[in-house]
C-alpha positions, 0 to 999 in steps of 0.5 A: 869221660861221656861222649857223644855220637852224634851225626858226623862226629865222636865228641868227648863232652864231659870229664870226671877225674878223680883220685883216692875216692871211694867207689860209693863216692865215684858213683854218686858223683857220675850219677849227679854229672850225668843227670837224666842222661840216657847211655847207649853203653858204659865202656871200661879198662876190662882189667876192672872185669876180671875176678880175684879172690878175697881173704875168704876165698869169694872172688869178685872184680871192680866191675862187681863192686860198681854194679853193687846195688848196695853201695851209695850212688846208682849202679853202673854196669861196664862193658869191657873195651878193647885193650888193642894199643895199635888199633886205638891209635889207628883209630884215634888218627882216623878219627882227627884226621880231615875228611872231605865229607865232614862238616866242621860242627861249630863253622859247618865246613867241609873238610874237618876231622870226627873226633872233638872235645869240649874244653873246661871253661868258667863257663862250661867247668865239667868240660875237658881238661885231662884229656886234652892234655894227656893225648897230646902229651903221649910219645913212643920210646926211643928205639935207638939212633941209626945214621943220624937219624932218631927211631922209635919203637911202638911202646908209650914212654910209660912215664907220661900219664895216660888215665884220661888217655886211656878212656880216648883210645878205648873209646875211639876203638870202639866200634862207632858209626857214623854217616859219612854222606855229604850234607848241605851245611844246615845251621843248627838251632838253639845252642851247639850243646843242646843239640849235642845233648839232644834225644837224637844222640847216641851217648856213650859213657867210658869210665876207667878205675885203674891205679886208684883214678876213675874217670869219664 
């Protein structure tokens, strides 16, 4: 997943999702999608930075291996992210909740929330898809019924898949920062995405390789 800080907002512009491929495979893929690109950091599950040992008793983690200058496509040194399932989920509603400071990016109204993605279109295919799907797809376990009424307790229903989820809530945690002052609404030039993708922004790549899928 890449993302962009960019003025007033977190915008979630590109999305690789892939499963049972090599790392070499991932990599060059990454390398190919990102182009010229120039990132702040590469966030990851910092599950993939812990080190276990081989048959041969060496020990060495995901992490390692995505690093490796000797594996097809450019190496790619991660960042753990933070694991913290309540504080991303505080984040993320931060995030999407409206702020009467903010300017909408595309109608450059007042009152419009931080965090936004691109969606996959014929015209734009290497937009998001996944991630759409899988953060309004989350749902919190039944804890039980009391009185009619219906609790629920604080773990994900584990059933739903949350690969792409997970690169959201790791990335929303992750400490941003934005400028909240209000500004007269300033057209834009050119397109939206070029200016996404200008020098001025603050790129920020996210790649989670766990249970056989990498995506950013």
């Amino acid at each position: 997943m890449w993302f962009s800080l960019y003025k007033q907002w977190l915008i979630c512009y590109r999305e690789y999702y892939q499963a049972d491929a090599r790392i070499s495979e991932h990599r060059k893929a990454i390398a190919e999608y990102s182009g010229n690109e120039q990132y702040t950091l590469s966030l990851c599950d910092p599950d993939i930075l812990k080190k276990k040992p081989d048959k041969l008793g060496y020990t060495s983690s995901i992490a390692d291996d995505y690093a490796d200058k000797n594996l097809g496509g450019d190496p790619i040194y991660f960042q753990g992210a933070d694991n913290n399932e309540m504080r991303a989920r505080n984040a993320i509603d931060e995030l999407l909740a409206k702020d009467s400071d903010v300017q909408h990016p595309i109608t450059q109204n007042f009152d419009a929330p931080r965090l936004y993605f691109l969606k996959r279109s014929e015209r734009y295919p290497l937009g998001c898809a996944h991630a759409i799907s899988e953060t309004r797809q989350q749902r919190r376990e039944e804890a039980g019924i009391v009185n009619g009424e219906t609790h629920f307790s604080n773990k994900r229903v584990e059933s739903v898949v949350d690969h792409a989820y997970d690169d959201v809530r790791y990335m929303c945690s992750y400490k941003t920062t934005f400028r909240p002052k209000k500004e007269k609404p300033k057209k834009i030039e050119g397109t939206f995405i070029g200016a996404l993708l200008s020098r001025g922004n603050r790129r920020l790549r996210y790649g989670n390789v766990g249970h056989g899928v990498n995506t950013f």
